[in-house]
BAMARZA-947440 format. One record per residue (C-alpha): residue number from 1; x, y, z. Coordinates in Angstrom, 3 decimals, decimal comma, padded with zeros to 6 digits. Each point is the difference from the previous one (the first is absolute). Layout:
N
NUM  X  Y  Z
...
END
This chain:
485
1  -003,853  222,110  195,668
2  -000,400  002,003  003,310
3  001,523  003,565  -000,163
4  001,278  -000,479  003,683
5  003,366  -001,341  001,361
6  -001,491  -003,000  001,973
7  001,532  -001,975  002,615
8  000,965  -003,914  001,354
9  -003,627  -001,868  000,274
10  -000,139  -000,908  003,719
11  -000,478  -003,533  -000,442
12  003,156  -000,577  -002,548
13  003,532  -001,233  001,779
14  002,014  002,490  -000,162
15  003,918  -000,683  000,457
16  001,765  002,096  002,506
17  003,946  000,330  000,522
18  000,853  -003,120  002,416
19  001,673  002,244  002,700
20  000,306  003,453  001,399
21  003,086  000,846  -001,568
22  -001,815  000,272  -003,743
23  -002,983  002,712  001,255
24  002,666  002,491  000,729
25  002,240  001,768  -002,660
26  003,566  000,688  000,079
27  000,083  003,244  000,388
28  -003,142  000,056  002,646
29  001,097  002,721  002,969
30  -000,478  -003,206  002,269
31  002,433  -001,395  -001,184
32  002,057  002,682  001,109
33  -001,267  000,225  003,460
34  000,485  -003,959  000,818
35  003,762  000,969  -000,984
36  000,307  003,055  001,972
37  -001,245  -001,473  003,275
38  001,856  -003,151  -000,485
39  003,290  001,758  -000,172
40  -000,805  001,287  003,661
41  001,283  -001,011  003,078
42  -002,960  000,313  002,184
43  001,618  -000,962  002,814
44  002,669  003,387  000,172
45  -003,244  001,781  -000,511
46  -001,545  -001,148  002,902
47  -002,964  -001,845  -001,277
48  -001,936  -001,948  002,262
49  000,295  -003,704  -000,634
50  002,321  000,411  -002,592
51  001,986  -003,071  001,904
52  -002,683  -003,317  000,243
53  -000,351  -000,355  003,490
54  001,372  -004,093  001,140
55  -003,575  000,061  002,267
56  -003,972  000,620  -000,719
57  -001,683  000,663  -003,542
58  002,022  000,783  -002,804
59  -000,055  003,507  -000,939
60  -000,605  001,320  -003,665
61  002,935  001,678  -001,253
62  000,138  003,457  000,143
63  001,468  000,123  -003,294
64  -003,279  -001,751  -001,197
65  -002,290  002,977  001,603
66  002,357  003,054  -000,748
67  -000,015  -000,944  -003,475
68  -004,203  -000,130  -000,043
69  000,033  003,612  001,559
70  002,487  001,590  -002,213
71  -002,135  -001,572  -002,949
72  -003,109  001,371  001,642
73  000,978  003,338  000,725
74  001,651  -000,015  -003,637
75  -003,440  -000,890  -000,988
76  -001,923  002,330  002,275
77  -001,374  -003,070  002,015
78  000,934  000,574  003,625
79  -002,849  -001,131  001,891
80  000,982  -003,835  002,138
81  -003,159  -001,427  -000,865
82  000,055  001,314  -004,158
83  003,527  -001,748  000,120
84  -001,148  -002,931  001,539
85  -002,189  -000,087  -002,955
86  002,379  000,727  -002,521
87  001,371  -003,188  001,180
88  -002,972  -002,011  -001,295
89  -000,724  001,364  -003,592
90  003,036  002,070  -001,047
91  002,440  -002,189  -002,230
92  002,908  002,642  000,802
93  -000,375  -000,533  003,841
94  -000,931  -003,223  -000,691
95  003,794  -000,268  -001,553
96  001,328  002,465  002,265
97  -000,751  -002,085  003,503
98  000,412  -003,560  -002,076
99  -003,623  -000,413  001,350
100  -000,064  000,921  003,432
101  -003,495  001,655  001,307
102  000,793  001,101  003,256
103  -002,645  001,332  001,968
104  -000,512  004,149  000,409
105  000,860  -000,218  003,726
106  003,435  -001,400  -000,817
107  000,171  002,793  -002,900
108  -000,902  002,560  002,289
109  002,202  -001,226  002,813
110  003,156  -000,115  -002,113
111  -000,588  003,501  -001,033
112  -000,711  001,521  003,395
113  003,129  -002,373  001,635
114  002,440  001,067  -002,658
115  -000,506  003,965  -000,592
116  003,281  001,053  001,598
117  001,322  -002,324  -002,799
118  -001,176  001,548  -003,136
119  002,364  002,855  -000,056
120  002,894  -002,654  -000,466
121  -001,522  -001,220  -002,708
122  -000,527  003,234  -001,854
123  003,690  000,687  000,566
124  000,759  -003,266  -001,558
125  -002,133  000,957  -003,290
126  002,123  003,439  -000,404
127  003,567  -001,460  000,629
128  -000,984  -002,184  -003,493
129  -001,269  003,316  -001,679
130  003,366  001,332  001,075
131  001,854  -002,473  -001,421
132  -002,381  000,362  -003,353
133  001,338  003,541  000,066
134  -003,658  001,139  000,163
135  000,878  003,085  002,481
136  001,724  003,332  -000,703
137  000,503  000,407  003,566
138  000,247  003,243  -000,542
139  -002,592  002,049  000,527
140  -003,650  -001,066  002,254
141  -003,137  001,111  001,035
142  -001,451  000,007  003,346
143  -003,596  000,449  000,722
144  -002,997  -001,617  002,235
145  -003,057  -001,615  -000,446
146  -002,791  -000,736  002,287
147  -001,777  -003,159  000,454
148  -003,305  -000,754  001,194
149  000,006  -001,974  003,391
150  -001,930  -002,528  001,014
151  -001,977  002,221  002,242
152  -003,612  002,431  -000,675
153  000,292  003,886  000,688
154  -002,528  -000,598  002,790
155  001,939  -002,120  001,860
156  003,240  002,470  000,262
157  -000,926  001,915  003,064
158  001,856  003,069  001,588
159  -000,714  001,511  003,281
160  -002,754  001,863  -000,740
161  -001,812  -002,517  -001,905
162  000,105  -002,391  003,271
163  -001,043  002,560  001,756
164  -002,558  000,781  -001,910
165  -001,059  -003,926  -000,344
166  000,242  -000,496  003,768
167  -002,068  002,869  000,308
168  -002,607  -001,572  -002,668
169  -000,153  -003,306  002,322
170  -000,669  001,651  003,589
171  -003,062  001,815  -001,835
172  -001,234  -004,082  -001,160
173  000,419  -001,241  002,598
174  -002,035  002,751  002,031
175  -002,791  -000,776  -001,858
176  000,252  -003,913  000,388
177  -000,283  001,015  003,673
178  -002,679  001,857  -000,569
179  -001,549  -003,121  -002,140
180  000,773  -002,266  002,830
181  -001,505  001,916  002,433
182  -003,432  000,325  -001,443
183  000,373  -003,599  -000,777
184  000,299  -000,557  003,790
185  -003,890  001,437  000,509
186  -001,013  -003,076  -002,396
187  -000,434  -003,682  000,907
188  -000,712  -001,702  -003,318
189  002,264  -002,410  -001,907
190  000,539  002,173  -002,859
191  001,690  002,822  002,449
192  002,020  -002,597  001,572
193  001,315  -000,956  -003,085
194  000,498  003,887  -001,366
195  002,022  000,407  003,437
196  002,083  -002,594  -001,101
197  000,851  001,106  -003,121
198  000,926  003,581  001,628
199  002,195  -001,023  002,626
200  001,981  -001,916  -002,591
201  000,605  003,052  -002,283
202  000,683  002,072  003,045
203  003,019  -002,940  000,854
204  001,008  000,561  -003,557
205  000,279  004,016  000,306
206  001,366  000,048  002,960
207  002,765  -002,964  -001,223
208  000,146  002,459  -002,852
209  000,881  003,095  001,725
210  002,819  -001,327  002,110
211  001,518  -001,333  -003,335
212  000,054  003,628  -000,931
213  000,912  001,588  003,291
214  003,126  -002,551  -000,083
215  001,189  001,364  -003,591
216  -000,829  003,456  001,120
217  002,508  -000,368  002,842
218  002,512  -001,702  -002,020
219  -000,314  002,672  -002,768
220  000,393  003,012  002,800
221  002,852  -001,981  001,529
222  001,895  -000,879  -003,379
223  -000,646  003,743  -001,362
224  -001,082  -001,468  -002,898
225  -002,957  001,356  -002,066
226  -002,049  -002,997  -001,451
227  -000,447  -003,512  000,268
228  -001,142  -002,578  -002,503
229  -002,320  -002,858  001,334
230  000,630  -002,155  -002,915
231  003,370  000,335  -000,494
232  001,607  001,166  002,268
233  003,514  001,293  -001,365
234  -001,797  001,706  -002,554
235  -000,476  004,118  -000,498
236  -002,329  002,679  -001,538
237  001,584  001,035  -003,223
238  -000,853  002,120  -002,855
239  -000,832  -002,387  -002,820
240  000,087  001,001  -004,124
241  -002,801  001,399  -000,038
242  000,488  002,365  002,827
243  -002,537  -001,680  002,659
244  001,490  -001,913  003,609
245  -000,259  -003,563  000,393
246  002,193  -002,591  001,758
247  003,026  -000,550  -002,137
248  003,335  -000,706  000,203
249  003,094  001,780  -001,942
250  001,903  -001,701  -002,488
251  003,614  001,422  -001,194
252  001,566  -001,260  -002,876
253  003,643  001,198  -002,478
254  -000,440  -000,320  -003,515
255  003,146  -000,245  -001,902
256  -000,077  001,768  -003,095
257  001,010  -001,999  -002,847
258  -003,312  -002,688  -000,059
259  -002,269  001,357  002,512
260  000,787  -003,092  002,204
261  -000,236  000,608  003,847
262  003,104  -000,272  001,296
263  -001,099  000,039  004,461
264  -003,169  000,760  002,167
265  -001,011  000,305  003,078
266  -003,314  000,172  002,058
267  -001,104  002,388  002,780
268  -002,889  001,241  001,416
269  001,352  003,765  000,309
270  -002,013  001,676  -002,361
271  002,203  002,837  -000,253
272  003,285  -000,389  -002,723
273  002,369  002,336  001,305
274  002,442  -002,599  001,746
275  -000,275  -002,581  -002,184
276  002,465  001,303  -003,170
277  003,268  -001,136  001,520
278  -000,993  -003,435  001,337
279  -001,487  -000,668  -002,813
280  002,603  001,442  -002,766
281  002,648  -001,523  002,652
282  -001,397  -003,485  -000,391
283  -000,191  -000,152  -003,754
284  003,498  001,286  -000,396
285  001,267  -003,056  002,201
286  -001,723  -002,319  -001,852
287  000,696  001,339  -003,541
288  003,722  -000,325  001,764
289  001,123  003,613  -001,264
290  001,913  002,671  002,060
291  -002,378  002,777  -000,980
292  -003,050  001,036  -002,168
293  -002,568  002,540  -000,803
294  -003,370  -000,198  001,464
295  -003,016  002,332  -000,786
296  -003,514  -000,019  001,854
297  -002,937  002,737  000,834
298  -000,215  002,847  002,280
299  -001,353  -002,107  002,463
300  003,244  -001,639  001,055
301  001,835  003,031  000,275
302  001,621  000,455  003,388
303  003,250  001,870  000,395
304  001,735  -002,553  002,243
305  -001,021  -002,978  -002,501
306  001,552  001,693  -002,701
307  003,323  000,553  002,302
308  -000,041  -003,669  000,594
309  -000,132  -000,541  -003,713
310  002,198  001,943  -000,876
311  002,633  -001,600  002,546
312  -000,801  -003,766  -001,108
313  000,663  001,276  -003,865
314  -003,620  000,371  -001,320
315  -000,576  002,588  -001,764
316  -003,453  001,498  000,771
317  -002,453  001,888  -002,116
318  -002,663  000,964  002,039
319  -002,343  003,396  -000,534
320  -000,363  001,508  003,630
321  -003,242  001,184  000,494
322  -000,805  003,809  000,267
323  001,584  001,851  002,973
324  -003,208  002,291  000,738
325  -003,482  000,094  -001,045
326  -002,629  002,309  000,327
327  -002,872  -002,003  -001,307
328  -003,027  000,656  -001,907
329  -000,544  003,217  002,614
330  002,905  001,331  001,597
331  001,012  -000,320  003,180
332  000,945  002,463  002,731
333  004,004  -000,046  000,063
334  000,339  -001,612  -003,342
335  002,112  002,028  -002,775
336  -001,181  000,915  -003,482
337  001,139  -003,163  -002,144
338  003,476  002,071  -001,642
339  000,832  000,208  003,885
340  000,127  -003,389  000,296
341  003,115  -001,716  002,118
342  001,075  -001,747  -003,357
343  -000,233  003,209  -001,540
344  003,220  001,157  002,467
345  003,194  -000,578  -002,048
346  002,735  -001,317  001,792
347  003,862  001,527  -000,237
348  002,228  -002,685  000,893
349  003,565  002,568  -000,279
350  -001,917  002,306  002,682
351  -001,886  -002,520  001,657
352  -003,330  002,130  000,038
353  -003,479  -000,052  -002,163
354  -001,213  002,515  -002,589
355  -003,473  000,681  000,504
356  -002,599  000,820  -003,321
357  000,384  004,254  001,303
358  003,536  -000,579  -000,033
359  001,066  000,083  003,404
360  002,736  -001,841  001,241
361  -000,826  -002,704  003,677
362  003,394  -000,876  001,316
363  000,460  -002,774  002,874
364  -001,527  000,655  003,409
365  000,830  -003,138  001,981
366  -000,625  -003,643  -000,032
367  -003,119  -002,049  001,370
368  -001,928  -003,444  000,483
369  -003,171  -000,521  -001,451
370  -001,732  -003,002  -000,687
371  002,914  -002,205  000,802
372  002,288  001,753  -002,644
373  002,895  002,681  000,708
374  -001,201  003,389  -002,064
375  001,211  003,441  -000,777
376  -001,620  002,878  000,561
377  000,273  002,937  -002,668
378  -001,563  003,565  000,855
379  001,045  003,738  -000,931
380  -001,086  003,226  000,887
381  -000,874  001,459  -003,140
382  -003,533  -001,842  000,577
383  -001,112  003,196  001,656
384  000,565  002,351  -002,520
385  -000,923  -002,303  -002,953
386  -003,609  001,239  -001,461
387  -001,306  -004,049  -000,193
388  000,959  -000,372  003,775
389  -004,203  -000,837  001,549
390  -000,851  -000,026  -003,279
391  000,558  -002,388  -002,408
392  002,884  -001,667  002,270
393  -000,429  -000,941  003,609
394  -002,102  001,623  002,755
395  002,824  -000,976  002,629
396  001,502  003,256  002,095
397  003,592  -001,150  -000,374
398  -000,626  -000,430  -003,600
399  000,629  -003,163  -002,242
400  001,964  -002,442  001,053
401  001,136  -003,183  -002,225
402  001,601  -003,298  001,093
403  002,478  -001,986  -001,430
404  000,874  -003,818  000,518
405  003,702  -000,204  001,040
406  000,342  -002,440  -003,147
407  -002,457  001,861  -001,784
408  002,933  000,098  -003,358
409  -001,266  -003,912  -000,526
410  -003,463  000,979  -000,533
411  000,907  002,746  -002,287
412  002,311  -002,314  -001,733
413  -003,036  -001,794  -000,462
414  -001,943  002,388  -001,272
415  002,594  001,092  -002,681
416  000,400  -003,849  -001,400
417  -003,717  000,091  -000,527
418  000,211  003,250  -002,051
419  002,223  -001,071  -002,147
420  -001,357  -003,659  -000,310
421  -003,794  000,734  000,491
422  -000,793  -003,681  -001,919
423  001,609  -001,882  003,094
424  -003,314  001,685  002,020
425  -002,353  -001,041  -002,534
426  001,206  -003,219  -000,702
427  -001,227  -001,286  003,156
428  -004,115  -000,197  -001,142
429  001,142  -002,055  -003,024
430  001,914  -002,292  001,985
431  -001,267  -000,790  003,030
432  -003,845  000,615  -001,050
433  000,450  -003,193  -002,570
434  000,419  -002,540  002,828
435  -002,413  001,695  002,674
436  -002,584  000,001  -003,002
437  001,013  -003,961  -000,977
438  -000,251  -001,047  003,400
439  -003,469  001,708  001,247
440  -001,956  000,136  -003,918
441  001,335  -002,875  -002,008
442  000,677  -002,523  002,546
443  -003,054  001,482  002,081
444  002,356  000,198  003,024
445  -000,758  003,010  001,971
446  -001,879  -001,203  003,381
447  001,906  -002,647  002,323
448  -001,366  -003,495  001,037
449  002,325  -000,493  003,129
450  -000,233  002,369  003,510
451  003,079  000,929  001,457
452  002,801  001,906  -000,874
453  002,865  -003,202  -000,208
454  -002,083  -001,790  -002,482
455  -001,393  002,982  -002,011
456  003,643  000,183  -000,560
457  000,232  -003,186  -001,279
458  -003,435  000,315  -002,103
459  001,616  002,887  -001,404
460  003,025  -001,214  -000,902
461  -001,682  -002,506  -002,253
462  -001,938  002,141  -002,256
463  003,537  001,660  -000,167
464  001,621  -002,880  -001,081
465  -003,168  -000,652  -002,452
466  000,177  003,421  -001,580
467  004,322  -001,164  -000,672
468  -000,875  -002,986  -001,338
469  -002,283  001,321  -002,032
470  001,743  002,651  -001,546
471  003,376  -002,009  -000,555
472  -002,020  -002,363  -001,612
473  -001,549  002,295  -002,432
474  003,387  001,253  -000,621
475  001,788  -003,640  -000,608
476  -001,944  -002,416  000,077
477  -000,091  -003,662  002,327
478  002,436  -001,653  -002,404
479  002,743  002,725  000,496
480  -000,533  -000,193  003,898
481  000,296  -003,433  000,612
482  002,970  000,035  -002,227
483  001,567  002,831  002,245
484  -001,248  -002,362  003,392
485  001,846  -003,176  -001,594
END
């Protein structure tokens, strides 16, 4: 008796299950997906061909192919041509498109013509986890994530770096001249042939170059910094592990109560700091509430973001970055750290600031600075005060501290967070769980389309994976198609 499990002899009939239906269990997540997309109407959501055209080939149904991508992208198969295999050989597609194989150009075509298209769908998916009560819709978190574009670090170019490349090319194409030249003195066929060769790389360069001047000029003209070759909408960004590369920035609101995203958007701003309230805004609309908390990093703190916040009913909890720092060596002008400007306490009852020496800076007069209406504090007793040039500023009229004319919101802010420091730190344990789904589990992190409408789209799929995902863990395809019918 053999002391291994063995399997079927090749040769022996086997009996399979006479139709598709038997190879895939009741409670497969396919299941689940064929229901969701058939309760869709494709057409309000603007998908192409969703009506058969009366004239020409008959389209597939778009139902048919959004149903193989969400599988895919649930399955961390994205790639056209992998799903046009997955057609073939997996039982579950197989089931999924009752057989269809279309070919990856189709796949890829449906993807790419459809992007603005996705984001419908992903609203669709929440309005049933409202209605399955899986939201507190209380509290979110708001953070960003970059993705890897569809474009190599050498071909983002700024000014200098065409200039420097144009620069490169006049110095070739000197020496081809120089080549040519002494190919002139010779007669044989080999040197006719070498001069050939050289005047066609010289076309090249010089085709090459005016490519480059032409960006150049529309980079000078535009006042914008870089340009992407590959990709065009595309920026340098600051990626996790603190090198640049091509990327785009993701923003997503995680609701509290399952970690399940509630909104998104894409960008290619790489900084965060106006992307809180559109983004906190958004979620609250489509969680349908009147007002709700929303916490996210230092990096989206701006004071007129949190105003707007604060005026559309979210509640924001957002650590503002340090008013003044010296740096590993200290600058000229730059107070001692306990002189500080958020080491100035303010009075509200005298409308003045306590500095750490304990003099008082009463109101001087109002001003504009970087688009924002500011009061200016000062006093007198800077002159006579023993850390005046030493450990607080160098300035001859002495220290002078600004205040935001709805500065009280900020410091509002600032109090909440005191009192409630978990709200702060549960935004790592929140938001971190989907960002790390999306770019480790389901190997997610670098694009496959160029462009920022359909990176939108592209995005907005792995979204809708990582909800899918996560509500099924939580209940289970049985309890979800229940909730559809």
């Amino acid at each position: 008796m053999s002391e291994h499990v063995t399997g079927l002899n090749r040769d022996q009939t086997a009996l399979f299950p006479d139709t598709l239906e038997g190879y895939v269990s009741k409670d497969n997540p396919v299941r689940f997906i064929d229901a969701f997309i058939d309760s869709l109407n494709l057409t309000q959501l603007s998908f192409k061909h969703s009506m058969p055209s009366e004239v020409g080939r008959p389209s597939y149904d778009p139902s048919d192919l959004l149903k193989l991508y969400v599988y895919g992208y649930l399955n961390q198969i994205r790639s056209s041509r992998k799903l046009e295999r997955e057609c073939h050989r997996n039982v579950e597609a197989m089931w999924l498109m009752k057989k269809l194989a279309p070919d990856h150009k189709t796949i890829a075509d449906f993807r790419k013509d459809n992007a603005d298209c996705i984001k419908g769908v992903f609203k669709e998916f929440i309005n049933l986890c409202i209605g399955l009560d899986l939201f507190g819709a209380k509290f979110i978190a708001v953070d960003g994530v970059k993705f890897k574009a569809v474009n190599s670090r050498a071909r983002n170019l700024n000014q200098k770096t065409l200039a420097q490349k144009m620069k490169k090319i006049d110095q070739a194409v000197s020496k081809y001249v120089k080549d040519l030249e002494e190919s002139d003195k010779e007669e044989d066929e080999d040197e006719a042939k070498r001069t050939g060769f050289i005047e066609e790389k010289v076309k090249k360069l010089m085709k090459q170059k005016e490519e480059y001047a032409e960006l150049l000029k529309a980079l000078k003209e535009s006042n914008r910094k870089e340009a992407s070759l590959t990709d065009p909408d595309c920026r340098l960004m600051k990626n996790g592990s603190g090198g640049l590369e091509p990327c785009y920035n993701a923003h997503a609101a995680v609701d509290d109560k399952n970690h399940l995203i509630v909104d998104y958007d894409v960008t290619n701003v790489a900084p965060d700091n106006n992307q809180l309230f559109p983004v906190a805004k958004s979620a609250m609309e489509t969680l349908g509430v009147k007002g709700i908390e929303a916490t996210a990093d230092r990096g989206f703190f701006d004071v007129e973001e949190m105003k707007k916040c604060v005026d559309s009913g979210i509640v924001p909890y957002v650590p503002s970055p340090s008013k003044c720092a010296a740096g590993p060596v200290k600058r000229a002008g730059v107070p001692a750290r306990e002189f500080y400007a958020d080491r100035f306490v303010y009075d509200e009852s005298s409308d003045s600031y306590v500095c750490p020496a304990g003099n008082r800076l009463g109101f001087s007069c109002w001003t504009h600075a970087h688009g924002l209406t500011m009061g200016i504090y000062r006093t007198a007793a800077c002159f006579s005060c023993s850390f005046f040039k030493s450990k607080c500023t160098l300035n001859k009229r002495g220290r002078t501290v600004y205040r935001w004319e709805h500065e009280g919101l900020v410091e509002e802010m600032r109090l909440r967070m005191r009192l409630e420091p978990w709200k702060v730190d549960a935004r790592k344990r929140l938001v971190e769980h989907p960002f790390g789904t999306v770019k480790r589990a389901f190997n997610q992190g670098y694009l496959l389309l160029k462009g920022l409408k359909k990176v939108v789209g592209e995005v907005g799929l792995s979204m809708l994976a990582y909800n899918i995902r996560r509500v099924l863990n939580l209940l289970g395809s049985q309890r979800l198609m229940a909730a559809l019918s």
